[in-house]
C-alpha positions in Angstrom: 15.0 39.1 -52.6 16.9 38.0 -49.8 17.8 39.3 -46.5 20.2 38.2 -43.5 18.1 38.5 -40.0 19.7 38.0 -36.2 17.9 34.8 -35.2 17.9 32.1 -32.8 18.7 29.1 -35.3 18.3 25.0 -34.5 20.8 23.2 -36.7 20.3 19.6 -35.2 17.0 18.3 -32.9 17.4 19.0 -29.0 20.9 21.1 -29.7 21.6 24.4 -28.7 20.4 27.3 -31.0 22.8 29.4 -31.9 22.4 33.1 -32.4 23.7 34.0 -36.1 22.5 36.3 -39.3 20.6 33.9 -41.1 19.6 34.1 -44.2 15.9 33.9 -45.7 14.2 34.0 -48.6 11.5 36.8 -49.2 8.8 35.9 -51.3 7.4 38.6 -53.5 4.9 41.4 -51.7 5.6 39.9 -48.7 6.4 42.5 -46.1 8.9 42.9 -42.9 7.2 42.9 -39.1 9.7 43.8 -36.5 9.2 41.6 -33.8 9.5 42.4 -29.8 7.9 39.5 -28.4 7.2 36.0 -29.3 5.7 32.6 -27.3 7.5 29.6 -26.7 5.0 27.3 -27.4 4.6 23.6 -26.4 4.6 22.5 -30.4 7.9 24.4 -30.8 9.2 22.1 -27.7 8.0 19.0 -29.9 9.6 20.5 -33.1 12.7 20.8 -30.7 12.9 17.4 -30.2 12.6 16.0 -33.4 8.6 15.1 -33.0 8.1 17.2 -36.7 10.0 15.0 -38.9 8.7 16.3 -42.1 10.6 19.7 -40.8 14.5 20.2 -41.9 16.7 22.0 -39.6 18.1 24.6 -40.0 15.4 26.2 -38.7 13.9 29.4 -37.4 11.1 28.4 -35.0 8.2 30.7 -33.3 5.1 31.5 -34.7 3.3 33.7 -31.7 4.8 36.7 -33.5 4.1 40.1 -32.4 5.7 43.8 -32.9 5.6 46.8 -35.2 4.1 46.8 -39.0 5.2 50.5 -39.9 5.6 51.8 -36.6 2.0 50.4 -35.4 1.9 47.1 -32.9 0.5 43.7 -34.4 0.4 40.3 -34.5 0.4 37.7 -37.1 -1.7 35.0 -37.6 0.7 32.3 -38.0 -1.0 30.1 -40.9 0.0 31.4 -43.9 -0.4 31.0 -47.4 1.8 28.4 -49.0 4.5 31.0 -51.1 5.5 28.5 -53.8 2.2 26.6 -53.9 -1.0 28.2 -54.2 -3.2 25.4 -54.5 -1.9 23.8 -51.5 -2.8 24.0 -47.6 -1.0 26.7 -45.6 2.1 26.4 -44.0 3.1 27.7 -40.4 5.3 30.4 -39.4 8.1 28.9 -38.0 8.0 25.5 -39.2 8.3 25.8 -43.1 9.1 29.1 -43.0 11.4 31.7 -40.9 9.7 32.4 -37.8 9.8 34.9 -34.5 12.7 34.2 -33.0 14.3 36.6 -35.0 14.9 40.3 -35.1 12.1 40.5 -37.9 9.8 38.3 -39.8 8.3 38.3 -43.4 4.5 37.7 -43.9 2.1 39.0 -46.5 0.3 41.4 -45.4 -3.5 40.0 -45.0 -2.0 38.0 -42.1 -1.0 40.7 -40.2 -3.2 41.9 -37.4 -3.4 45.3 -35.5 -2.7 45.0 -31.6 -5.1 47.3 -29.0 -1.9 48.3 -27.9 1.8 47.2 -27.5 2.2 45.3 -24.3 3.6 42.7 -26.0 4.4 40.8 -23.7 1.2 39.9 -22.4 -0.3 38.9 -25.9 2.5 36.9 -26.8 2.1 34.9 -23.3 -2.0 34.7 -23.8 -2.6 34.7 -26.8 -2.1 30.7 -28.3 -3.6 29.3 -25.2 -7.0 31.6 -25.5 -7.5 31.1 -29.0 -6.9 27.3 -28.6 -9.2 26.6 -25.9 -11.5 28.5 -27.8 -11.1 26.4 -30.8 -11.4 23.0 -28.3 -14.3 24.3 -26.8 -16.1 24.8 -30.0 -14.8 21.6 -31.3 -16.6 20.5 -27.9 -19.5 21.8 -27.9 -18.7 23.8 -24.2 -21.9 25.1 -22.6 -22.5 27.9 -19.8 -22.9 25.8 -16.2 -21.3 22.3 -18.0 -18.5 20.9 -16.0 -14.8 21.2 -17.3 -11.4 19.3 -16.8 -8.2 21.0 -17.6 -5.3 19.1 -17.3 -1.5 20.6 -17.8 -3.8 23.3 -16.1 -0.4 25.7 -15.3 0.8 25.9 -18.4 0.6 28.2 -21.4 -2.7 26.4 -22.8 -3.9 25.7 -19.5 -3.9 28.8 -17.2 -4.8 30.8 -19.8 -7.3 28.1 -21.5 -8.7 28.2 -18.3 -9.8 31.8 -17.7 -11.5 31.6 -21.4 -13.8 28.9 -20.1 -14.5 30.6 -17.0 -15.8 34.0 -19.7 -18.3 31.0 -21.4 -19.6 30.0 -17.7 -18.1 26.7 -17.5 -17.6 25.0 -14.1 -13.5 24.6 -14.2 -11.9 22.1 -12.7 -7.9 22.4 -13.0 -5.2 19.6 -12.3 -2.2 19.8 -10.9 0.1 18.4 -8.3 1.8 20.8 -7.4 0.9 22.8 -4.5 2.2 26.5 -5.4 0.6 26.1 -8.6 -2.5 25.3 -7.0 -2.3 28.4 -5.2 -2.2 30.7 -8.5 -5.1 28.9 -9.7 -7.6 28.9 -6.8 -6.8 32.6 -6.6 -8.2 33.1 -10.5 -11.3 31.3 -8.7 -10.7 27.8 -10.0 -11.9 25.0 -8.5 -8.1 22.7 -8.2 -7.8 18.9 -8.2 -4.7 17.4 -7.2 -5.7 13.8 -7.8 -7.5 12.4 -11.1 -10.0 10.2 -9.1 -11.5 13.3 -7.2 -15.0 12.6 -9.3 -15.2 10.1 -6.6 -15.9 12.6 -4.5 -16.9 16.0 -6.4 -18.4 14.0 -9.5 -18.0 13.8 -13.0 -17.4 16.2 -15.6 -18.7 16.6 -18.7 -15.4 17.6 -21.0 -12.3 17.3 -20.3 -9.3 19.2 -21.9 -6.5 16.7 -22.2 -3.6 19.0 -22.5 -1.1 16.5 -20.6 -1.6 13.5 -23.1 -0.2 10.3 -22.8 0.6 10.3 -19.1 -2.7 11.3 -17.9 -5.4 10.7 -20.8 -6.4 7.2 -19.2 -7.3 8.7 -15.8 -8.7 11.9 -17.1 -11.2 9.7 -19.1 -12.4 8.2 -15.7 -13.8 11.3 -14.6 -15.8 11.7 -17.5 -19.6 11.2 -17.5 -22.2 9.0 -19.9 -21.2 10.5 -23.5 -18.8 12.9 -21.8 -16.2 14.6 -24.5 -12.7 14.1 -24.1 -10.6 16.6 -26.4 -7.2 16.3 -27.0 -5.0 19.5 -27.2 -1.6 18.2 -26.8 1.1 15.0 -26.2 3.9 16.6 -24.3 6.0 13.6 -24.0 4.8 12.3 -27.6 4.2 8.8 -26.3 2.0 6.4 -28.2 -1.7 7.2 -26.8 -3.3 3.8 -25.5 -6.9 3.1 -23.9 -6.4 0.8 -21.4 -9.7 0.4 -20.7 -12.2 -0.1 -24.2 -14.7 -1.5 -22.6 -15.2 1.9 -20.4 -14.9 4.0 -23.6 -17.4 1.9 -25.3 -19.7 1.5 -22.6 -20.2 5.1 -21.2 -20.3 6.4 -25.0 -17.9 8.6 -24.6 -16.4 11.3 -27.6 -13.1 12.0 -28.7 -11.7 14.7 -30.3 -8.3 15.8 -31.4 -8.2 20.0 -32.2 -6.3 21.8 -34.7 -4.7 25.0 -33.6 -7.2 27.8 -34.0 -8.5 30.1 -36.9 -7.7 33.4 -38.0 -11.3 34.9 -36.6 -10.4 33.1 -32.8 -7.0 34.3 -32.9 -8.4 37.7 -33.3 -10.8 37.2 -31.0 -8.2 36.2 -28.2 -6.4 39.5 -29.0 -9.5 41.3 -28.3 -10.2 39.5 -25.3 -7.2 39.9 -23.8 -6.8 43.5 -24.8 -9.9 43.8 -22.7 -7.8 42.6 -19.6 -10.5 39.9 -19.4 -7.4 37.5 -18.9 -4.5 37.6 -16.6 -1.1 36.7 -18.7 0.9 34.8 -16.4 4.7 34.8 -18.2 8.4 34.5 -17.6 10.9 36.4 -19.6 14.0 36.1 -22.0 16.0 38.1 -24.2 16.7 36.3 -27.4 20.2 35.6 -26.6 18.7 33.7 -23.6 16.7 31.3 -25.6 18.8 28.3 -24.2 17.9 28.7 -20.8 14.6 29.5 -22.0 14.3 26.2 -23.1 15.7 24.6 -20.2 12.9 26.0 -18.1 10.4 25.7 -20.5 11.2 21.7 -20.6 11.3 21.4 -16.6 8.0 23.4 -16.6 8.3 24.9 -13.5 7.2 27.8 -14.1 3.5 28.7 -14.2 2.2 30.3 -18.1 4.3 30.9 -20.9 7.7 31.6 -21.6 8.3 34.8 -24.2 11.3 35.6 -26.0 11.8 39.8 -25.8 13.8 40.6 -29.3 15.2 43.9 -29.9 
């Protein structure tokens, strides 16, 4: 079967998308979800600019996916199983196959999640960020009372990251320059750095969440303690990552970790946690026709949170 779907489609790395029918593919028993909201995440920002190149355009990114499954509000999880492969790894919504920025979206049904409710908008802004911090923190080891550095604190992953680490009792410490941002974060009741040697003063931390990358992974390390963790969440700039100092590494023991996304029982766990209102979504929006100047303030990242694509 095949179907022609309104989507945002990226013919060419860092062009314009262009709003077209499209046509996809549906593989057998897999079944439509109407989508009303979906994330801009920072990995569709790297598929954007060509940092995928296993991926082909044209393509139909967005894989924080959420609307109505027969009327009732849902999410996907966005790993699903490989449709022309069974034996092989799971691909991701999005990527290697059609994803959210699109009037509708084909996924079987065991990936499909019920919603608390259908503020949309809120999920799709919260919803990667929680369940990946919870992933990092497992991968971590996080523990009620330990110390924790966030960096790229305003961001999607960050602010919302952030407020999940806060629920487990860490200590947060959030980085950022910027002095509005630093505003919105002290009031959530995080402790805000605006300089990566502050453990000269306040300490040093036991984890730190390197969400920045490249152009702050070498001073983040500094702050860490004897066998403090460093995990690594994103790149944004997709730079080569160097140590410029191995005999600090080697000498204070310290761990590194990259982290993988999330699984399907932490994604619904964020869901929960935010239906809860235990986090506060923090969010600008766009309609789907917008999704250019979406992207141009996603890439500036002025904004504090997530941007969302409303569709429909």
């Amino acid at each position: 079967m095949r179907d022609r779907i309104r989507s945002a489609v990226l013919y060419g790395w860092r062009q314009p998308f262009r709003i077209e029918e499209f046509e996809v593919e549906v593989p057998e028993g897999w079944v439509p979800v109407e989508v009303k909201a979906v994330g801009i995440c920072g990995r569709d920002l790297v598929v954007w600019k060509g940092g995928f190149p296993n991926l082909k355009p044209p393509l139909v990114l967005g894989h924080e996916v959420f609307g109505y499954y027969e009327g009732k509000p849902v999410t996907v999880y966005p790993a699903v199983p490989n449709p022309v492969c069974k034996d092989c790894p799971p691909v991701i919504l999005g990527e290697n196959l059609p994803g959210g920025y699109a009037e509708r979206v084909y996924v079987p049904r065991e990936n499909i999640i019920p919603l608390p409710d259908d503020e949309f908008e809120k999920y799709a802004a919260a919803t990667c960020g929680v369940a990946t911090m919870m992933h990092a923190a497992s991968v971590a080891g996080v523990k009620p009372g330990e110390r924790v550095l966030v960096t790229g604190a305003s961001g999607g992953v960050g602010i919302h990251g952030a407020q999940y680490l806060q629920l487990l009792g860490a200590k947060v410490l959030a980085y950022t320059r910027s002095e509005e941002k630093a505003r919105v974060l002290e009031d959530l009741g995080i402790e805000v750095v605006r300089s990566l040697d502050f453990y000269r003063e306040k300490g040093r931390v036991d984890v730190v969440m390197e969400i920045v990358g490249a152009p702050t992974l070498n001073e983040s390390m500094r702050s860490l303690r004897f066998r403090g963790r460093l995990v690594l969440i994103g790149n944004i700039t997709g730079e080569p990552l160097m140590i410029k100092r191995p005999a600090l590494f080697v000498m204070r023991e310290l761990m590194f970790s990259g982290t993988a996304a999330f699984t399907y029982d932490e994604w619904l766990a964020a869901i929960k946690v935010i239906g809860k209102g235990a986090i506060r979504p923090f969010y600008k929006v766009f309609r789907l026709e917008e999704i250019n100047e979406a992207y141009r303030e996603a890439m500036e990242g002025s904004r504090v949170g997530r941007v969302v694509l409303l569709v429909g």
